[in-house]
Every structure is written in structure tokens, then in C-alpha cells.
C-alpha positions as CSV (number, residue, x, y, z in Angstrom):
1,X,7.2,5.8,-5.1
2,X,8.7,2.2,-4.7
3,X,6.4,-0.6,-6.0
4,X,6.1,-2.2,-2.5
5,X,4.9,0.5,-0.6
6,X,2.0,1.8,-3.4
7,X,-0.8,0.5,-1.8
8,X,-3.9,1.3,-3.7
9,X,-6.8,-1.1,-2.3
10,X,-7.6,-2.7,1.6
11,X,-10.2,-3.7,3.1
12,X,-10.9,-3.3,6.9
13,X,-13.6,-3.8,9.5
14,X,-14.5,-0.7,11.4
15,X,-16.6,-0.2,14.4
16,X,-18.0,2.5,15.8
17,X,-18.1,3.2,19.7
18,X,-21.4,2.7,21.3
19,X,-23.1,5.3,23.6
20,X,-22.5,4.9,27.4
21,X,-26.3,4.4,29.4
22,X,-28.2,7.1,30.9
23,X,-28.2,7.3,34.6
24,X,-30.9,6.4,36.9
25,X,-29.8,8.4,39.9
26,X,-32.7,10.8,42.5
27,X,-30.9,14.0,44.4
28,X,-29.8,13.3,47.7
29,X,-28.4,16.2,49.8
30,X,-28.7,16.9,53.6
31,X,-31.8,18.5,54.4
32,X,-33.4,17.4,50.6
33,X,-35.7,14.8,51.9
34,X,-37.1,14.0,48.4
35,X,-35.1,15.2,45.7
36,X,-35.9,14.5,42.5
37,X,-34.8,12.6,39.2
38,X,-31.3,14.4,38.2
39,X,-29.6,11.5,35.8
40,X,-27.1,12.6,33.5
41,X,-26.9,11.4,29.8
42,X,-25.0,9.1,28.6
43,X,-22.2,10.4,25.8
44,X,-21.9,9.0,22.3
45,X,-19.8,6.3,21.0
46,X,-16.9,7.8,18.7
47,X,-16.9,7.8,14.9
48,X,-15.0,6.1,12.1
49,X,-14.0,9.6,10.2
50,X,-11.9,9.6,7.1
51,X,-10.0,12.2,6.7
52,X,-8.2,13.7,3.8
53,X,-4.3,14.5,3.3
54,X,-2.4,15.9,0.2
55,X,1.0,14.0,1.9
56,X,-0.2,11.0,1.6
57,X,-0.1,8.9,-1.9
58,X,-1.1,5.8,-0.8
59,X,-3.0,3.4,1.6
60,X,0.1,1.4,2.8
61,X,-0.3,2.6,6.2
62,X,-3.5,0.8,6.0
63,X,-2.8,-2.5,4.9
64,X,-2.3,-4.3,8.1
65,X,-4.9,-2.1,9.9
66,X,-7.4,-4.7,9.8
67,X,-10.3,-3.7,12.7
68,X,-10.5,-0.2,13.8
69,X,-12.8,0.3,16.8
70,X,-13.8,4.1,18.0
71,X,-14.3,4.2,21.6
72,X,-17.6,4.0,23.6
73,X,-19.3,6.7,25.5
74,X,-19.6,6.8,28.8
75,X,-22.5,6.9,31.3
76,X,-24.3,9.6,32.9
77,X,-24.1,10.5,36.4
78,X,-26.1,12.6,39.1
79,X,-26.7,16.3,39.2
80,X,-27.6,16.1,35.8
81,X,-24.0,15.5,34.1
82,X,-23.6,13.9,31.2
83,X,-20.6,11.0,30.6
84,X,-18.2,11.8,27.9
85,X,-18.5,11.4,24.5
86,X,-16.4,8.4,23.0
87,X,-12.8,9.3,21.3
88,X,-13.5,9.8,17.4
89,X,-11.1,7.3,15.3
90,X,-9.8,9.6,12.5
91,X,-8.1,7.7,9.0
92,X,-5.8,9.7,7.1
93,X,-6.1,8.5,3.5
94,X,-4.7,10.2,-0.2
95,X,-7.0,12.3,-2.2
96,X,-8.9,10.2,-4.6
97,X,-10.0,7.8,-1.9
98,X,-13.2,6.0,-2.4
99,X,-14.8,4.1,0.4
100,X,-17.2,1.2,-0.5
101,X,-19.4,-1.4,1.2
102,X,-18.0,-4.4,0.5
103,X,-20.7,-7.0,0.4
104,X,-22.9,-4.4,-2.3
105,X,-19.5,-2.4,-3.8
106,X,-21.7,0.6,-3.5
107,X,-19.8,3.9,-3.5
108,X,-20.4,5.6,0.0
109,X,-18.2,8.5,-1.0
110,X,-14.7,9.8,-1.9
111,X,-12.4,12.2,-0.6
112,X,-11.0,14.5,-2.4
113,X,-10.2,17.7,-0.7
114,X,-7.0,18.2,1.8
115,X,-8.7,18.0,5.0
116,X,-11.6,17.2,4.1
117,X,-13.3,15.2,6.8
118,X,-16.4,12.3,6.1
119,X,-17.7,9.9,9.1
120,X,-17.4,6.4,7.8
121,X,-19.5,5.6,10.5
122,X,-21.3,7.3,13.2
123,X,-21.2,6.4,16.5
124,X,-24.0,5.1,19.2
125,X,-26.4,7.7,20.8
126,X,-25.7,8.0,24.4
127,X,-28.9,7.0,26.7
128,X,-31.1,10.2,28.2
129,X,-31.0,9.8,32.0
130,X,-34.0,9.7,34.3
131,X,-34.4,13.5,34.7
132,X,-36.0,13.5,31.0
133,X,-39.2,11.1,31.9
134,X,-40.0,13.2,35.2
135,X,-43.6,14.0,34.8
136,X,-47.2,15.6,36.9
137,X,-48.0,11.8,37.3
138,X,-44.5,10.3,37.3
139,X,-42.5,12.3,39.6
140,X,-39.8,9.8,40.3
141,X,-39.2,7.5,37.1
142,X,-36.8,4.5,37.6
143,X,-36.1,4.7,34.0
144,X,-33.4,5.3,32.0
145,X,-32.4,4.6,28.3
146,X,-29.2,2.6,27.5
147,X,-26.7,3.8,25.1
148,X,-27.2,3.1,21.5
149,X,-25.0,0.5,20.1
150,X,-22.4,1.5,18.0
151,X,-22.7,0.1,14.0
152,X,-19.9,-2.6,12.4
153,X,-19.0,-2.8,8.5
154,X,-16.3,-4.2,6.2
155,X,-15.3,-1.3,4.4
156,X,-13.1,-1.4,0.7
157,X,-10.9,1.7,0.7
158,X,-10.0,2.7,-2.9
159,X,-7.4,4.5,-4.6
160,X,-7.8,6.9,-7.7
161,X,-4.6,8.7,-8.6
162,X,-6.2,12.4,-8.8
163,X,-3.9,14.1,-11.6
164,X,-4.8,16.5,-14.8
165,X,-3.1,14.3,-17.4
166,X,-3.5,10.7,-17.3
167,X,-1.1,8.5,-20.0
168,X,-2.5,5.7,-21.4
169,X,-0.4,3.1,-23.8
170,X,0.5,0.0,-23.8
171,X,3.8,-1.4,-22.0
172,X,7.0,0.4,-23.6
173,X,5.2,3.0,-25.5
174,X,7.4,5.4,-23.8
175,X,5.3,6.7,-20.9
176,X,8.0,6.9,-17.9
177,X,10.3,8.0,-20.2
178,X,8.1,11.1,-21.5
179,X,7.3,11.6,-17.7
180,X,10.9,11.8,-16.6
181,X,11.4,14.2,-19.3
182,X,8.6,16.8,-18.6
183,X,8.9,16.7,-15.0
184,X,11.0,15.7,-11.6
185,X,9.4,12.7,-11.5
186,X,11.9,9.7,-12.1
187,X,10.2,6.3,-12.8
188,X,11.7,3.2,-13.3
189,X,12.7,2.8,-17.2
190,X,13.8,-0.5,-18.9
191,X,13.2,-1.9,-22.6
192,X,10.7,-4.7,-21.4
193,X,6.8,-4.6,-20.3
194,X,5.5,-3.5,-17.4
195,X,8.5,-1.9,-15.7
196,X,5.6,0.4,-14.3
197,X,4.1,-1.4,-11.8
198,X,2.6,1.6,-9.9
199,X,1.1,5.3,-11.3
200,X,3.8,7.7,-11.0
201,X,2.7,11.2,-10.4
202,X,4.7,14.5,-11.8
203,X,3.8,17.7,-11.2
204,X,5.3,19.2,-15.1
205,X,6.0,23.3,-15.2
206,X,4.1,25.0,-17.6
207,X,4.9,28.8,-18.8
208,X,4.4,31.6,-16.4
209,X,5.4,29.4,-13.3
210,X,2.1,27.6,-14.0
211,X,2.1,23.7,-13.8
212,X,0.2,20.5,-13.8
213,X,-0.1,17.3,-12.8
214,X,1.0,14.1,-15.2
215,X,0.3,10.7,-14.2
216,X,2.3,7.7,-15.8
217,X,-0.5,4.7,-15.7
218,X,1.1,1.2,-16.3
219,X,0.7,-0.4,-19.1
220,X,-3.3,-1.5,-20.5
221,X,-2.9,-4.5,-22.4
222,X,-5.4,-6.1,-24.9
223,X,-8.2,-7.8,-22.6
224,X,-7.3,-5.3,-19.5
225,X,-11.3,-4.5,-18.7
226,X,-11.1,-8.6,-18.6
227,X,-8.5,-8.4,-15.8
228,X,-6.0,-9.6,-17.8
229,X,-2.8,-8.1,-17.1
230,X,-2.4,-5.6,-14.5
231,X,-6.3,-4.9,-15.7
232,X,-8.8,-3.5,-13.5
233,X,-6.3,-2.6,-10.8
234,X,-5.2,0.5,-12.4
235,X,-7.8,1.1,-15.1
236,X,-9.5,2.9,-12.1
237,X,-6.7,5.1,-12.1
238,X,-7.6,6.6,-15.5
239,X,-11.1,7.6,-14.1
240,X,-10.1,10.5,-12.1
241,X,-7.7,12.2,-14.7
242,X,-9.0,15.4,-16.6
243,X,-7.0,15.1,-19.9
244,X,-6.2,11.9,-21.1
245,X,-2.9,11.3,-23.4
246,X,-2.5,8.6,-25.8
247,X,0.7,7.5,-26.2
248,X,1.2,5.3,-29.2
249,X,5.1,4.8,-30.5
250,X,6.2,6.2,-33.8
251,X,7.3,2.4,-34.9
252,X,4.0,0.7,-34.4
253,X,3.0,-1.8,-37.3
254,X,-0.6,0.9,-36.7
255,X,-0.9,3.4,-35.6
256,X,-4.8,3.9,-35.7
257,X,-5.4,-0.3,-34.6
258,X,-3.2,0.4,-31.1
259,X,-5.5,3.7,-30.6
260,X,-8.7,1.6,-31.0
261,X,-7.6,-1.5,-29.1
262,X,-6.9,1.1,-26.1
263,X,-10.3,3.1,-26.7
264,X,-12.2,-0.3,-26.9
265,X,-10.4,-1.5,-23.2
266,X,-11.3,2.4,-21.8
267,X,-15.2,1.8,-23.4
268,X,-15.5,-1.7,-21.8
269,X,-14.6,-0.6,-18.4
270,X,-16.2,2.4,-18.6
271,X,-17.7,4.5,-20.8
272,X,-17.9,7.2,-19.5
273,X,-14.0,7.5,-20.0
274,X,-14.8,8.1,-23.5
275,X,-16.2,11.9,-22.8
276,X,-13.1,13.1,-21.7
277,X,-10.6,15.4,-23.7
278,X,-8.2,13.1,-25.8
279,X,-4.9,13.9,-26.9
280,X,-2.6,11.5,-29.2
281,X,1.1,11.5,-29.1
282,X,3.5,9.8,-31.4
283,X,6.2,9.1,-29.2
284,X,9.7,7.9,-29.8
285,X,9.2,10.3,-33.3
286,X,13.3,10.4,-33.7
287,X,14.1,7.1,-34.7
288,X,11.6,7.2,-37.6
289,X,12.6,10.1,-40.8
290,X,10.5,13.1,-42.3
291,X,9.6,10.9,-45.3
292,X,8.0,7.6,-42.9
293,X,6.5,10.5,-40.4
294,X,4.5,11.5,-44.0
295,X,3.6,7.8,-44.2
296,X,2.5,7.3,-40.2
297,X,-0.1,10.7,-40.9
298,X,-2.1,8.4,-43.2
299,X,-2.4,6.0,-40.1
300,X,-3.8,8.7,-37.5
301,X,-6.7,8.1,-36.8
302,X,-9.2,11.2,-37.3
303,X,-10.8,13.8,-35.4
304,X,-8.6,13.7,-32.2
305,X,-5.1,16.5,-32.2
306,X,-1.7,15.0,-32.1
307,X,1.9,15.7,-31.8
308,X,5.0,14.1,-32.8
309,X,7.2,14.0,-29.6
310,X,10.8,13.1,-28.6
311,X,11.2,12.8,-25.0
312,X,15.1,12.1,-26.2
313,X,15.4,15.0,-28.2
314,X,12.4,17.2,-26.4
315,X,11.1,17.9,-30.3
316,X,7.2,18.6,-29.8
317,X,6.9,18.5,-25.9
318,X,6.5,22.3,-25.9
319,X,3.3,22.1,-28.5
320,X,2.0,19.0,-26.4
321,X,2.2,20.7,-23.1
322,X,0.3,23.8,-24.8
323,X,-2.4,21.4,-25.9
324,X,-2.5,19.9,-22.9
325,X,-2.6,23.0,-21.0
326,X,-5.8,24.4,-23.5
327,X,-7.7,21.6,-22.8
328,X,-7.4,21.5,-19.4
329,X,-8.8,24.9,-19.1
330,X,-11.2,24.7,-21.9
331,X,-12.0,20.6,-22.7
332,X,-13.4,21.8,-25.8
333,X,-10.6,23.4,-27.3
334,X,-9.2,19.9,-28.5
């Protein structure tokens, strides 16, 4: 997933078609002297639908989509018939999109189910024709409703990476390179901060042809929930993971601070964050010996499992993938 093209926030204008007019129309056949009132309704303006699609991973396709409009109805006609309803526009976007209004930043809704279909907005109502206000007293009305005007927004599309295993670290604390080694997935890997730019999703195998999904967040830095950094633009991310894994490396000055400067930046953006199942991995556990790895235990901070891993040498993934794999179907069991 190439830096450029991961697309994780627009915003567009979208407009709704309006509904075509009713028709004011009277029969008029040979040998009818007086027919009546027979106008057609109008048919609605089309809607703004989103629409949801497990092949799609990010919003690029939308960036320079700035104004989408649906189509209007159109109007009714004699003998009753009705004028076509407008085309629907329908927006393929990634699971894990949230749609906002974007003077409020209220949450409309999110999609998160393949095919899953939500109108973003709904289009005009299309005007009855005359034939509906025919009455005892008013037996030829020269009435007719217009169509209903169709609605207008600016609307913030938002990505969430939707994945079972969210890591969370700072920059180089071995992330991608624990990601590459438990699954297909081959992120960009170099000895200097933020070389993740973008979440990188891999789907890791688990026993019994089971598997999961890992997702490599970049980098949180102290201050993140600030902005500063790569900040709020991928803490989101972290909100729609099940399990989240803390990766701290086996050469940190401590151990326990680094945990607590990245529990502090989840709490400040959201606390909520703080109820999911946590799981704490010293990574990079092979350049460090048995005798300092006794040391580091003193520095681990309490109440939360961990693992010593090696995503060079692949000592502990099996135990962390069975942790990870108990608490994703029992969050308790951690």
C-alpha cells in the first residue's frame, strides 16, 4: 500500500437530485367531452448512497471527487403515469468508513459490512399530480405539487483501519518488522522514524488454517493526541482494532515509562481506548542476554501479559499469536 495512494480523509459536497413536478394534465380522448384530472406524479430525485467494499482500502478514488450530484426526477405526465425516478449516486468506500457533517463533526454513520448500503442523502419527493385533489366539489383541480428539492451537504469521509490486532509503539520499536514476519504483508523497513507513513494491514495464519488481521499503526510520538507528529491522523486508526499490542523494544532506557507515555497519548485522545484487551511485547529480545532479560522483568509494568519476541529469530511469536488469538475470542482471558 504505497504512501501516496493511502488516502484516509476527504471531504466532498454532495447533492441529492430533486423530485420532478406533478402534472397538471385533464383526459382528452375522442368522444370524452369532459374527462377528468389524470396527472401523473412526479419521480424522486436520486440519493447519495454509500456503499461498502472489502477491495477497497482507501478513499483515494475520492480525493478529487469534490461535488457529487444524484440526478433529478422527472415529471408526471397524463393517463396517470408517473415520471421516473432520478438515478441513485452510489460511493464505494473501505470498511471502517465514517461519514460526518462537517460544520458539527457529528458522526452520521459508519460502514462496516461488505455491501452494506447507507443513503448519505435522500433525494427530493416527486410532486402528486392533479388526479390526487379531484374532489365532490372540485372536480377539475388546476393544481399540482412541484417536486421536492433535493438536500446539499459537505460531508467528511473517514477512514478507520478495521483489523483484530492494532500495534502501537513509538517509531522503530519494531512494528513493520514484526508484521513482515508474522504475515505476507511487506512494509517498508529502515533504521530511522517514521518509515510508516501509512497502516499496513496483514492478514497473520493462526493454527488450524485459522487467521487474523494485524495492523502496523505508524509511529505515536510523545504529544500525538496534541497533533504533534503524525498525531491525530492515525490515532483514529487504533479505535477500531479489537486487541491492541504494545510494542516496546528490549533496549529501551524503560521499559514501564515508554508503556505509560503511550497509555497517556491513547487516554488523552480517547478513553475509551483504555478498555480494550492489552497485550505487551518486548521486541527486538535477541540483542539483549538471559541475564539483562532478568533485569528488563523488574521494568514491566504490572497487570497486563507479555512476551519476549524476536521477529529475527521468530523466539516467542508462536506464544504471542496464542495470546493474541485467546483474547480475541475471549477479551477477558488477558
Amino acid at each position: 500500500m504505497a504512501s501516496s495512494n493511502f488516502i484516509d480523509y476527504v471531504k466532498i459536497n454532495v447533492r441529492s437530485g430533486s423530485g420532478g413536478a406533478g402534472a397538471l394534465h385533464f383526459r382528452r380522448e375522442k368522444h370524452v367531452e369532459k374527462g377528468g384530472p389524470d396527472g401523473g406524479d412526479g419521480g424522486r430525485g436520486g440519493h447519495i448512497i454509500l456503499k461498502g467494499s472489502s477491495q477497497l482500502w482507501t478513499l483515494l478514488h475520492l480525493k478529487y471527487t469534490k461535488h457529487v450530484k444524484a440526478f433529478d426526477g422527472k415529471g408526471g405526465e397524463g393517463g396517470r403515469r408517473s415520471g421516473m425516478i432520478g438515478k441513485d449516486i452510489v460511493l464505494e468506500v473501505p470498511l471502517g468508513t465514517v461519514a460526518r457533517d462537517s460544520e458539527t463533526g457529528e458522526q452520521l454513520f459508519e460502514i462496516t459490512e461488505n455491501d452494506q448500503e447507507i443513503i448519505l442523502l435522500k433525494g427530493g419527493r416527486g410532486g402528486m399530480g392533479n388526479d390526487h385533489f379531484k374532489s365532490a366539489t372540485n372536480q377539475t383541480p388546476q393544481h399540482a405539487q412541484p417536486g421536492e428539492a433535493g438536500l446539499e451537504a459537505w460531508v467528511i469521509l473517514e477512514l478507520k483501519v478495521l483489523a483484530d490486532v492494532g500495534l502501537v509503539g513509538f517509531p522503530n520499536a519494531g512494528k513493520s518488522t514484526l508484521l513482515s514476519a508474522v504475515s505476507a504483508a511487506r512494509p517498508e523497513i529502515a533504521d530511522y522514524p517514521f518509515t510508516t507513513l501509512v497502516p499496513n494491514l496483514g492478514v497473520v495464519s493462526y493454527r488450524d488454517y485459522k487467521s487474523f488481521v494485524m495492523a502496523d499503526i505508524p509511529g505515536i510520538i510523545e504529544g500525538a493526541s496534541q497533533g504533534k507528529g503524525l498525531g491525530l491522523r492515525f490515532l483514529r486508526h487504533i479505535e477500531r482494532n479489537s486487541i491492541l499490542l504494545f510494542l516496546v523494544p528490549a533496549d529501551s532506557e524503560d521499559i514501564n515509562a515508554e508503556y505509560q507515555t503511550l497509555l497517556q497519548e491513547l487516554r488523552l485522545y480517547n478513553p475509551s481506548l483504555l478498555d480494550k484487551s492489552r497485550i505487551l511485547a518486548i521486541s527486538k529480545s535477541d540483542i539483549v542476554s538471559e541475564e539483562e532479560r532478568e533485569d528488563l522483568k523488574s521494568s514491566i509494568p504490572e497487570g497486563i501479559p507479555y512476551s519476549f519476541i524476536s521477529a529475527i529469530t521468530q523466539e516467542g511469536i508462536e506464544q504471542l499469536k496464542d495470546r493474541i488469538w485467546a483474547a480475541i475470542n475471549d477479551p477477558f482471558s488477558v
